[in-house]
C-alpha positions in Angstrom: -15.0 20.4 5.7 -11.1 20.3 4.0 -10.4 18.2 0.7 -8.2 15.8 3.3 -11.8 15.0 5.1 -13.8 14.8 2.4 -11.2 12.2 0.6 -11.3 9.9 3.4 -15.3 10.1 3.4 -15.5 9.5 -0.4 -12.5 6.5 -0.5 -15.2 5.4 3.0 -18.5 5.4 0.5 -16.7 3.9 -2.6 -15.7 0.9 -0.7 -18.5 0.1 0.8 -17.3 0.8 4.6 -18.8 4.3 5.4 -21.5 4.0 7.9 -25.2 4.8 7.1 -24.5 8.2 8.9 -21.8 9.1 6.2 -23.1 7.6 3.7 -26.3 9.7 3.9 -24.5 13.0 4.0 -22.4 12.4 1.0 -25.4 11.2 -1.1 -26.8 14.3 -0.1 -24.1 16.3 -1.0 -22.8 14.7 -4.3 -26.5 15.8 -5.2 -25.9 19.4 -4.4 -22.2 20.2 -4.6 -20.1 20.3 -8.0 -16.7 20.5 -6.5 -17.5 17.3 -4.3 -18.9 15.3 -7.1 -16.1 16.3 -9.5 -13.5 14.4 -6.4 -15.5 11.7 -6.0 -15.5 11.1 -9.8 -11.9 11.1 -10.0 -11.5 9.0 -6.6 -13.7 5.9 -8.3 -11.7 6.4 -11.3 -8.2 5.8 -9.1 -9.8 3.0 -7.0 -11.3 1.4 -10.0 -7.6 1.7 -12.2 -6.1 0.2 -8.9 -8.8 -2.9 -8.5 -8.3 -3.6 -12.2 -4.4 -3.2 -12.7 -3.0 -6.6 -13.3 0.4 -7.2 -11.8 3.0 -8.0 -14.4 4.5 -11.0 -15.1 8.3 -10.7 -16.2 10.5 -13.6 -18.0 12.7 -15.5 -16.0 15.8 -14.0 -17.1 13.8 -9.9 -17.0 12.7 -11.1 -12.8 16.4 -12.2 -12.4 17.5 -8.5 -13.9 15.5 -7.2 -11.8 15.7 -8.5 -8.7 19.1 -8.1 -8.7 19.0 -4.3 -9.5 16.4 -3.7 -7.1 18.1 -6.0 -4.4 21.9 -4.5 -4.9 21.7 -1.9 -7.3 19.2 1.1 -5.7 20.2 2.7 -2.4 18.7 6.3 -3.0 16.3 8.2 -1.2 13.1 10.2 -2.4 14.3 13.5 -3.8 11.5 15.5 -1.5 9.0 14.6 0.8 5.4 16.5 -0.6 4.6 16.1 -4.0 1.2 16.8 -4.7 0.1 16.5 -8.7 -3.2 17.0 -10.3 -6.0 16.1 -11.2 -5.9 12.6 -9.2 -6.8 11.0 -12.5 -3.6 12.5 -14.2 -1.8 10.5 -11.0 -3.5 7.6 -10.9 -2.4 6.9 -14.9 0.9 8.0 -14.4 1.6 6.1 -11.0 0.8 3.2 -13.9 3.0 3.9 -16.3 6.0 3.8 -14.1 4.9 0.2 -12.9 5.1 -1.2 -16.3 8.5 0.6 -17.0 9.7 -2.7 -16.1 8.5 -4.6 -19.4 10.5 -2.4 -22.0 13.4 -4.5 -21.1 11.8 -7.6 -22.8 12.7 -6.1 -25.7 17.0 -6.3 -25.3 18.2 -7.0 -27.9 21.5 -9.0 -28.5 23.8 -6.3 -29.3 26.4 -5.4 -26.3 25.9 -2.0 -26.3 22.4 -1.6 -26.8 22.0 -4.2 -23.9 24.0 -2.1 -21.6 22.1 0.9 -22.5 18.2 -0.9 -22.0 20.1 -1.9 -18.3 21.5 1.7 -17.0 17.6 2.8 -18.4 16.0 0.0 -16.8 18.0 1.8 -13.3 17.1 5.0 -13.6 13.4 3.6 -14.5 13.4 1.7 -11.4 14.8 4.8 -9.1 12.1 7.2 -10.7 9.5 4.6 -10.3 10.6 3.9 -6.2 11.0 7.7 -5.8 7.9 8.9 -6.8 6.1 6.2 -4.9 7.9 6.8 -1.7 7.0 10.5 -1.9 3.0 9.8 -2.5 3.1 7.1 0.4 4.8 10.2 2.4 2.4 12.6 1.2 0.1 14.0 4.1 -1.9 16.7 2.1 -3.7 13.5 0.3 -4.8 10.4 1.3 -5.6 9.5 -2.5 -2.4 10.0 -3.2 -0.6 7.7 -0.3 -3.1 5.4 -1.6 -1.6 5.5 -4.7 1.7 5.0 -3.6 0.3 2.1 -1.9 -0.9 0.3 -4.4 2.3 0.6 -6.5 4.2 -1.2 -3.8 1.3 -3.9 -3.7 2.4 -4.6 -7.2 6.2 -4.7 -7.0 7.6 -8.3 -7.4 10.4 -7.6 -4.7 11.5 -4.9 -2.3 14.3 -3.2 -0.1 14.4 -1.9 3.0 13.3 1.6 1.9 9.8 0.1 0.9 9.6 -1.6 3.2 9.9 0.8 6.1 8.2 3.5 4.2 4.9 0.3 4.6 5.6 -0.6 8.0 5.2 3.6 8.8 2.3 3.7 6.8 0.6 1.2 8.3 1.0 2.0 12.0 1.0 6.2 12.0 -1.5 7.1 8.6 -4.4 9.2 10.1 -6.5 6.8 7.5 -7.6 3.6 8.3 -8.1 2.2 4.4 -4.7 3.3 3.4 -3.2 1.4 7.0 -5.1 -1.7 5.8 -3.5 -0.9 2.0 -0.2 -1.1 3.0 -0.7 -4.2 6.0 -1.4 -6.0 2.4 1.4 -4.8 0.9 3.0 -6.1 3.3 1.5 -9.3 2.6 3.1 -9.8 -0.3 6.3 -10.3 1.3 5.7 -11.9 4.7 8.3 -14.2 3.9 11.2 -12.0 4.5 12.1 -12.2 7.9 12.3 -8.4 8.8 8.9 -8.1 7.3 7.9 -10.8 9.8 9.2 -8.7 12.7 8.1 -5.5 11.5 4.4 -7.3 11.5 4.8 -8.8 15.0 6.3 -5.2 16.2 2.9 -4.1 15.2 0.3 -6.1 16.3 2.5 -5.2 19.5 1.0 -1.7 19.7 -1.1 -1.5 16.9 -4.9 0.6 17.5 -6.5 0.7 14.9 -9.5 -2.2 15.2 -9.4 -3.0 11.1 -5.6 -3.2 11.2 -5.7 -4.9 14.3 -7.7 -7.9 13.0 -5.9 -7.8 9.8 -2.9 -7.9 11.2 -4.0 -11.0 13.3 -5.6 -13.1 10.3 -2.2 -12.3 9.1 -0.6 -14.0 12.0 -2.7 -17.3 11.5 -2.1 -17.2 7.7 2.1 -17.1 8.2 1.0 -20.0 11.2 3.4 -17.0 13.6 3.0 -19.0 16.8 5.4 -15.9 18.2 2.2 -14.5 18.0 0.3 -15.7 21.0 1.5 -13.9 23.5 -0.1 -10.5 22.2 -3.1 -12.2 21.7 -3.3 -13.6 24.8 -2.9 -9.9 25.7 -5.3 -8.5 23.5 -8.0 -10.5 25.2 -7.6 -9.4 28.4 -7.2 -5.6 27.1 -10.1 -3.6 28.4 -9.0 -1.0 25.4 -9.6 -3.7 22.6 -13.1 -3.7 21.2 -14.9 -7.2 21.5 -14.9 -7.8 17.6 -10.5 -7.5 18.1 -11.4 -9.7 21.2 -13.1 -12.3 19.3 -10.3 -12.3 16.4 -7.7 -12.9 19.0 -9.8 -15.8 20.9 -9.8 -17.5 17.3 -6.1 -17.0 16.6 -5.0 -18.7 19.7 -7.3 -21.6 18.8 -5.7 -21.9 15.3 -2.3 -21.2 16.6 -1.9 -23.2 19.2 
């Protein structure tokens, strides 16, 4: 079995959603297989530094910095589009790092120059920090790693349209179903811009995969998206749809409508 296989097994077992099946034959081979052990050691590290990671909570006058910079300011692209770094641990802390680049700026002080300075690094911070994460999220020899990059969009305080495509592809073409789901609540996060909106509707539109799929349609009764009841009128007539999508959809209309 490849390292890509394995990864999506392991991430499966850590959070609880392999099935007894799978979780059976990785027990088993944890207790016979070094390398396997040694990648699921360093997966529960990354998944663990994720759950624990507090979002940061920047002054009033550091959030108004940076929206605007983020917002105005950054327009570049990922340098490359495979980066692969190891071991995952050494990943995982450095994807971290980057995300609380952001609080050095607290520190301005009042001196022009100096000020200037902290801003033009605070820039460059930022574009490193968006770069890197757009090439893990882009990453297909990993799913840890687009994971990652996930995760450091989940904790951004605002976006762009690079971010937010770079989500809205994740979460309709990965090949793994917990990293989808990872970015649908990325997404989340910023519901409230109106191309996100669309970009959500677009997908329950031809979204299939069936944990997305209900995601995506508690979504739609969370934002109260009554543009939403068509496809889920459609979805319950879908022979394709399994009846626990079915059964989502029936309840949306009922809280929609």
């Amino acid at each position: 079995m490849s390292r890509q296989e394995w990864e999506d097994r392991l991430i499966e077992y850590i959070d609880g959603s392999a099935s007894d099946e799978v979780r059976h034959e990785v027990e088993s081979v944890l207790a016979n297989d070094p390398e396997v052990k040694k990648l699921y050691d360093q997966l529960r590290t990354v998944i663990k530094t994720i759950d624990q990671a507090k979002p940061l909570v920047p002054s009033a006058k550091l959030k108004a910095n940076f929206e605007k910079f983020l917002q105005s300011e950054i327009n570049g692209k990922p340098a490359g589009k495979t980066v692969f770094f190891t071991p995952v641990l050494y990943r995982a802390a450095a994807t971290i790092a980057l995300v609380m680049v952001s609080v050095a700026v607290g520190y301005w002080i009042n001196d022009n120059r100096q000020q200037a300075r902290e801003l033009a690094e605070m820039k460059q911070q930022m574009q490193e920090m968006k770069s890197l994460m757009l090439a893990q999220m882009d990453n297909q020899q990993s799913a840890t790693q687009r994971l990652v990059g996930v995760s450091v969009a989940y904790k951004m305080e605002s976006t762009d349209d690079d971010i937010v495509n770079a989500l809205v592809k994740t979460m309709n073409e990965d090949l793994n179903t917990n990293v989808r789901v990872a970015a649908l609540e990325a997404l989340r996060k910023f519901q409230h811009f109106p191309h996100v909106r669309q970009a959500l509707l677009a997908s329950l539109a031809t979204q299939n995969d069936p944990a997305v799929q209900i995601e995506l349609i508690r979504l739609m009764v969370e934002m109260k998206e009554k543009e939403a009841l068509q496809q889920l009128e459609k979805i319950t007539t879908d022979d394709k749809a399994l009846p626990a999508v079915k059964d989502e959809a029936h309840s949306g209309i009922l809280k929609l409508s």
